[in-house]
N, C-alpha and C positions, 0 to 999 in steps of 0.2 A: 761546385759547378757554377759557372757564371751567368749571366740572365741571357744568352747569345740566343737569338728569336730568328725563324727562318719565318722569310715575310711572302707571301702571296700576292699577286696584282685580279682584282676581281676584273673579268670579261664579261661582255655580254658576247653572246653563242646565236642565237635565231634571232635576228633582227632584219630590218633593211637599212633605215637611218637613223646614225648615233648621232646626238647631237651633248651627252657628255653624264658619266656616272664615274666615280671610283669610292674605293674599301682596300686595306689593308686589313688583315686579319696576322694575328702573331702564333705561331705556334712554338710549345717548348722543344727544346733538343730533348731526348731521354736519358738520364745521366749515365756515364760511363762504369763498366763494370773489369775490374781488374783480375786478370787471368792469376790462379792461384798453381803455382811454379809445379809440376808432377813431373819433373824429365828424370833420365836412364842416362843418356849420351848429351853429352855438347849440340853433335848434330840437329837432334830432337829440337832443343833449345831453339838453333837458328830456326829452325823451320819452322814453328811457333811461335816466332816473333820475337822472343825473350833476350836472344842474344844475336848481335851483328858479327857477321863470318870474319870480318875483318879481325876480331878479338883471337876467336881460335886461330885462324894462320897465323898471325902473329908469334903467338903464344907457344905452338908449335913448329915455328923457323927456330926463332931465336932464347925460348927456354923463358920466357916472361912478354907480359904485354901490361898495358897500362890502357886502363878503360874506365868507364864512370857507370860508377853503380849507382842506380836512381830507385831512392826509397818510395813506395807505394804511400804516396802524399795524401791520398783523396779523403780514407776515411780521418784521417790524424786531422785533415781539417775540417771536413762537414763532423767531426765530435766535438771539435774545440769551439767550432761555432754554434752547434748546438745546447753547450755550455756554460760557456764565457758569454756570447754573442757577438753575432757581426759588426754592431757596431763598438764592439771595444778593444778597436786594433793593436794598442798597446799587450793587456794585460794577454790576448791571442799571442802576439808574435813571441812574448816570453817563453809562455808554455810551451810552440809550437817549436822555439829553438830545443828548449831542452828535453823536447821527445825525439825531435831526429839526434842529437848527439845520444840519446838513450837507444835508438835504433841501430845508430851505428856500430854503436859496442858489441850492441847485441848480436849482430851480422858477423862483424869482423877481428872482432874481440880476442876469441882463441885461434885463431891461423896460423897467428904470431905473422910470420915473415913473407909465409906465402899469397899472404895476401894485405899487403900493407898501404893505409890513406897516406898517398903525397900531396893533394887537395886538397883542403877542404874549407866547406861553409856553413857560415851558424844559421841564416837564416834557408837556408835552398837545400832542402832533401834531395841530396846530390853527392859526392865525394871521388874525386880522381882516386884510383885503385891500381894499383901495380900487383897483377897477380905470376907468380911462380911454379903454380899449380895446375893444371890440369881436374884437381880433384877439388881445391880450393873453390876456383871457379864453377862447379858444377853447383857445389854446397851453397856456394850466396846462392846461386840461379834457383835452387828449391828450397831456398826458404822465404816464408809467406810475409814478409815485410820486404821485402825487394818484388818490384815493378818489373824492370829488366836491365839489362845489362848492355851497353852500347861502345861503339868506339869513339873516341872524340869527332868531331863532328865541325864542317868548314861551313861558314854561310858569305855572302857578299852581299854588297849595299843595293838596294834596291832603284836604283839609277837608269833610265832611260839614256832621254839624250840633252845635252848642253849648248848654249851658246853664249852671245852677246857677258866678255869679259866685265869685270865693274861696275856694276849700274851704281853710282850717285847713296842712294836711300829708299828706304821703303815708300814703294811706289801708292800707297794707300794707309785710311787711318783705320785703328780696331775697327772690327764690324758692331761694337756695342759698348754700353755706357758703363757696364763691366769691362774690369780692364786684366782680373788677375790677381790683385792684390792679397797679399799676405798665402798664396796659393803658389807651390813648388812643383817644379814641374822636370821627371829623369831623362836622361837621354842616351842612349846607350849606339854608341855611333862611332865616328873617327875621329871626335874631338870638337874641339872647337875654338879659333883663333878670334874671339873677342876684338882684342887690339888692334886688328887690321882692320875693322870694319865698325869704329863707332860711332854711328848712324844708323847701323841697325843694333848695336848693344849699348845701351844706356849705363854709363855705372852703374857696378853693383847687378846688372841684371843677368852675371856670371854667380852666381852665390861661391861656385865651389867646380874644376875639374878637376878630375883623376885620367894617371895613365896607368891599365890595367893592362891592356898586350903587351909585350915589349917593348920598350921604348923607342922612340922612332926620332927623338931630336928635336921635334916639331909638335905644336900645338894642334894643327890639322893637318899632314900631310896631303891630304887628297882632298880637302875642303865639303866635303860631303855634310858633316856634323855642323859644322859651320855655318850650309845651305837650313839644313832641317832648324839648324835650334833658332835661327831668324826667324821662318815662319813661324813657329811657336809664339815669338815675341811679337810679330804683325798682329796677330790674332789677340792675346794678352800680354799687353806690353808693361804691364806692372807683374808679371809671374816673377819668381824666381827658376832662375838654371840649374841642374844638376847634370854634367856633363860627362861621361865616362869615354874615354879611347877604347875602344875593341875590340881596331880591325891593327892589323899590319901587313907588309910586303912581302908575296910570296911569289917566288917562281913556278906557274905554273905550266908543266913540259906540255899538255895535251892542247895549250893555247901557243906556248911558245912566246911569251911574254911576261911581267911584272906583273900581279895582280893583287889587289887588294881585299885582303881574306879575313874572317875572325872565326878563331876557335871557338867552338862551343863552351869549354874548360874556361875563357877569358867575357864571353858575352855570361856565364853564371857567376864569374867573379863581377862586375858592374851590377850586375840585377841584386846579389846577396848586399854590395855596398848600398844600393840605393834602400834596399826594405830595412838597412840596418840604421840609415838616417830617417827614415818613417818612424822607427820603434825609438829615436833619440827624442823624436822631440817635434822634427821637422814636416809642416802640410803638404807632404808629397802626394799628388793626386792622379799622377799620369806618368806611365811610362812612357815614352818614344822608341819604336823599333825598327828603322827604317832598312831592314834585313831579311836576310833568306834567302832560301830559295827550294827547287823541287815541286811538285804539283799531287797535294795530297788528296788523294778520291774521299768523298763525304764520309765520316764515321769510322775510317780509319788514323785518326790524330791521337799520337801519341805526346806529353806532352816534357818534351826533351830540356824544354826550356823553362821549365819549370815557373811557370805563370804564375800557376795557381796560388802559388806563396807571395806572388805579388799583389793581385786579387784579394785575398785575404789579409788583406794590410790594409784594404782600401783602398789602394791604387790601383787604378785602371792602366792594364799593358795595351797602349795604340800598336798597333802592327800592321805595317805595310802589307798589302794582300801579294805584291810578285808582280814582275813586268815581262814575265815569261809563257804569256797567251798564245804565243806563237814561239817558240823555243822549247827545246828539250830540257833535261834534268842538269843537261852541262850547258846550255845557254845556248846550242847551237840552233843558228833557223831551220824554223819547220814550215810548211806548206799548209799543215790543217792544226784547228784549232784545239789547245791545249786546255783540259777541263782540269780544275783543281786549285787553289791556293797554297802558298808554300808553306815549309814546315814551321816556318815562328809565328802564323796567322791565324792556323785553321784551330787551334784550342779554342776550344768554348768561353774558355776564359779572359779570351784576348778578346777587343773590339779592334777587328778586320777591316781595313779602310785600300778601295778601289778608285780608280780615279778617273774624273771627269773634268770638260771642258769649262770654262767659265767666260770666255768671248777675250781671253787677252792673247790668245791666239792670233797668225796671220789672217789665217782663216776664218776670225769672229766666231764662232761654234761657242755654242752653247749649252752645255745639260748634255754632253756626247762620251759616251764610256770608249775611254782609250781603247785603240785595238790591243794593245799590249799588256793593261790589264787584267789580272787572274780573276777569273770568278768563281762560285763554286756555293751550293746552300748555306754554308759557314760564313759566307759573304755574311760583314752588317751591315755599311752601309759605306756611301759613298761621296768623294771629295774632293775640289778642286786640285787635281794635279797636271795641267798642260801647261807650261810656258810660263812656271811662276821666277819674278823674279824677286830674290831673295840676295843676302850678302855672295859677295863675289860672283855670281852669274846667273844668267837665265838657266832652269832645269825642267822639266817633266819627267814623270812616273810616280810609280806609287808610293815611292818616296818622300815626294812631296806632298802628296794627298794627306798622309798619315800626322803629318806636323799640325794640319791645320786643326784635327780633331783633338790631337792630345792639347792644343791651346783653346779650344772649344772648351773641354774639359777642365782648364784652367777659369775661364769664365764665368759656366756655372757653379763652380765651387765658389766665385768670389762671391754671385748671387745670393747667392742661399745655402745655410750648412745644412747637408746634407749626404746621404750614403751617396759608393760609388755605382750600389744599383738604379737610384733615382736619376742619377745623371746618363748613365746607359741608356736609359730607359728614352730621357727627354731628348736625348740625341737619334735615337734610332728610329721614332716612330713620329717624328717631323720633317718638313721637308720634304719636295717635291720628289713623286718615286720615277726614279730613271728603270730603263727596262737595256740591258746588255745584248746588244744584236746576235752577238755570238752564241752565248751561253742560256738567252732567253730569260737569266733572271732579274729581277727589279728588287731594287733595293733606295732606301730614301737618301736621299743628295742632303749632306749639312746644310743648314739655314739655322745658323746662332738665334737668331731675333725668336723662330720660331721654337727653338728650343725651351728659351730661355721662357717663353707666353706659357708653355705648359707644364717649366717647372716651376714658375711663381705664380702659378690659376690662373693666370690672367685669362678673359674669355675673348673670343675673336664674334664680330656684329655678325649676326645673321642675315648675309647680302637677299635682295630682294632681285627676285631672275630677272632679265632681260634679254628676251631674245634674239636681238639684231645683234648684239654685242657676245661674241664668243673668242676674244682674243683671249682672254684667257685660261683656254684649252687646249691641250693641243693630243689631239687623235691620230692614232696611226692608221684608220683609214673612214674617209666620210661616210663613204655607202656601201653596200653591200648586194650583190645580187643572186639567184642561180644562177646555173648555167639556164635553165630554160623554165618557163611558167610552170608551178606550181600545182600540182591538180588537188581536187577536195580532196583534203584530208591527206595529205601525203606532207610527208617532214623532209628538211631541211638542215643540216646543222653546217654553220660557216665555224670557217678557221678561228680561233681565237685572236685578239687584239688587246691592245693595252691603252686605257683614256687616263688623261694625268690632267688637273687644273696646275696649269704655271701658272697662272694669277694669285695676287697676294688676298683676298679677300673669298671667304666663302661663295658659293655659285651653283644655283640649282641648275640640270639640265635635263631633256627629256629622250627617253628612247621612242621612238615615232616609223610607223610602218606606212608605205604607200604600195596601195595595191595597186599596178599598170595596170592597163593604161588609164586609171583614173588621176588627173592631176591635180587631185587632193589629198594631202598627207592627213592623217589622223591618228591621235594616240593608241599604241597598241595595246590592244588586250592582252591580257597576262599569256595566253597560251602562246602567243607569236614570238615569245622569247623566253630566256630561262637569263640569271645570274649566275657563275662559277665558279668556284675560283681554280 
């Protein structure tokens, strides 16, 4: 289970004037418990989660289907880590290859033909399946080392909107005196055309690409991979690359155009390549997943994408949170607001990245949660995605957000060696907390410097208050009233609200009551207010 923390913004509740407090508090997710397979019928199955309906029709049109059986990963790795240890990602991913290949046999071993692997991967407890059976497929489905059973599965890039063709070069230098170095960094995308744009790829800061979808002719066709693995490089520009293709071109009839799609079957071939250069040799520290889609309700993530075997290597999967806040499950506009983050996000395992303004916008905005970013308590945290520009064009979404963390990520590994829980950890519980208009939740905005202050101890001065001086505060509302005066002894409770210091330096503030019409403020006594979260 990954260290994924759902974060709280403290209010204050009975007051009249705020002049500035805040607390985060982190609480754990409850780890996941894997449903152990008791079905009679297929049916049963879909209805229980286990198997996508898509397998059975299939299966019974045309007398076989081809589906991905996903081995129950979880305890195979909280044993191996309780074992070996987390931190010795090597001698783990061995064992942990040759318990799924022993899992596998085990599953699919005698079916012989009715159920035979056309897939498969050493490192991802996973394997494309061709079943001929009807009864074949019941048998994986109730036995207790299979998770469930799924169809393949389409995602698309997590892409907003574009502009302004070729910019020149990166328009800014790293944010920190860490740059990356000797720290490898995956990308699991549409590729990425280097050549065209070196200004933002420095020799060599390609280490290695692969084309895992089918081929497509092209290094980037759709320049997407292109955009992310730049940022990556703005961010830590001495990382090394690991670049995987995807996605490919699909006709899709319910759009009625070309669209740019990746199998599930081809995003687990990239993620197996990347964890199998982690166990070579190479300091792979960060996935990139600038993918998805769909809007998964809290606590129901299942984790198709098999993270967790990324995680367990050490490597941190970044994942795009969805730019589908206002969209349906097919992308079409909706009218009210869409709660959830998409399917490659919401794993515990993944650190989920939303995105916010940073003033290079028309509009200057600053610290503003896109409307079209996904939220959801599986949210971590949050990062500049409005109007970045990167090789070949200006982009926003949460596309963009996601790069800058998995280069963050790059960072602090150059800082200090260290697990991929410490660096979680120093990223998610830094940095100013933005609070989501929509969704109501707040989550902490990247701030590398600040990261970096609390994963090498560094201590921040303990500022001395000044009252005239509150720029840097910023309140979502000064005062607070009734509706009408207040009689002895009678209560009160206002709306809640959210106070954030945007200022770089610690800062005391005080909560302060004035009773009308006297026009003297004085510090409240404890009963006139209460703390929340």
């Amino acid at each position: 289970m990954g260290p994924r923390r759902q974060q709280y913004v403290v209010a204050a509740w009975i007051t009249v004037t705020v002049i500035g407090v805040i607390a985060v508090g982190l609480v754990a997710r409850p780890p996941s418990v894997s449903p152990v397979p008791q079905v009679e019928r297929l049916e049963e199955a879909v209805l229980l989660g286990l198997l996508d309906a898509d397998v059975v029709t299939e299966l019974r049109g045309t007398g076989e289907s081809r589906a991905i059986v996903h081995l129950d990963t979880e305890p195979i790795i909280n044993r191996l880590r309780a074992t070996v240890g987390a931190d010795k990602a090597n001698e783990l991913l061995g064992r942990m290859s040759n318990l799924f290949v022993a899992n596998k046999q085990a599953i699919l071993g005698h079916l012989g033909s009715n159920a035979e692997i056309v897939r498969d991967y050493t490192y991802v407890g996973a394997a494309a399946v061709v079943f001929r059976s009807e009864a074949a497929l019941l048998e994986v489905l109730r036995n207790p080392l299979v998770r469930n059973v799924t169809a393949d599965f389409v995602v698309a890039p997590t892409e907003a909107t574009g502009t302004l063709p070729e910019p020149a070069g990166p328009t800014g230098a790293s944010p920190s005196a860490f740059q990356g170095a000797g720290v490898a960094v995956g990308i699991l995308d549409s590729g990425v055309d280097a050549a065209r744009y070196p200004t933002y790829f420095p020799t060599g800061s390609v280490a290695e690409a692969r084309e895992v979808a089918p081929e497509d002719q092209s290094p980037d066709d759709m320049g997407h991979g292109t955009h992310v693995s730049s940022i990556v490089l703005q961010m830590a520009p001495q990382a090394k690359l690991y670049v995987a293709d995807v996605f490919h071109k699909e006709f899709d009839v319910s759009r009625g155009k070309i669209v740019d799609r990746a199998d599930l079957l081809d995003v687990l071939a990239g993620m197996d390549w990347l964890i199998g250069l982690k166990a070579s040799g190479v300091n792979l520290r960060a996935v990139n997943l600038s993918l998805g889609r769909g809007h998964v309700p809290p606590g129901t993530c299942t984790d198709r994408y098999h993270l967790a075997e990324a995680h367990a290597a050490g490597i941190i999967p970044v994942v795009a949170a969805g730019n589908s806040a206002f969209k349906d499950d097919n992308f079409n506009p909706v009218a009210t607001y869409q709660g959830g983050i998409n399917a490659s996000a919401c794993n515990p395992d993944t650190l989920s990245v939303g995105s916010v303004s940073n003033g290079s916008c028309p509009d200057k905005a600053v610290d503003t949660v896109a409307d079209y970013s996904q939220s959801s308590p599986e949210l971590d945290i949050l990062a500049p995605g409005e109007c970045i520009v990167a090789a070949g064009r200006e982009l926003s979404g949460t596309s963009m957000a996601a790069p800058h963390v998995a280069g963050a990520v790059a960072v602090l590994a150059s800082a200090k060696t260290v697990g991929a829980d410490a660096i979680w950890s120093a990223l998610t519980t830094t940095g100013p907390v933005i609070t989501d208009p929509h969704s109501k939740i707040a989550r902490h905005r990247l701030d590398i410097a600040a990261a970096l202050d609390y994963l090498l101890g560094s201590s921040l001065p303990v500022a001395t208050p000044v009252i005239e001086l509150t720029r840097g505060v910023a309140v979502g509302v000064e005062t607070l009233s009734p509706p009408s005066p207040l009689l002895p002894g009678e209560d009160y409770t206002f709306d809640t609200f959210a106070i954030r210091n945007t200022g770089s330096a610690v800062a005391t503030y005080e909560v302060v009551a004035d009773d009308s019409p006297s026009p003297v403020a004085g510090r409240a006594a404890s009963p006139w207010f209460a703390l929340t979260p």
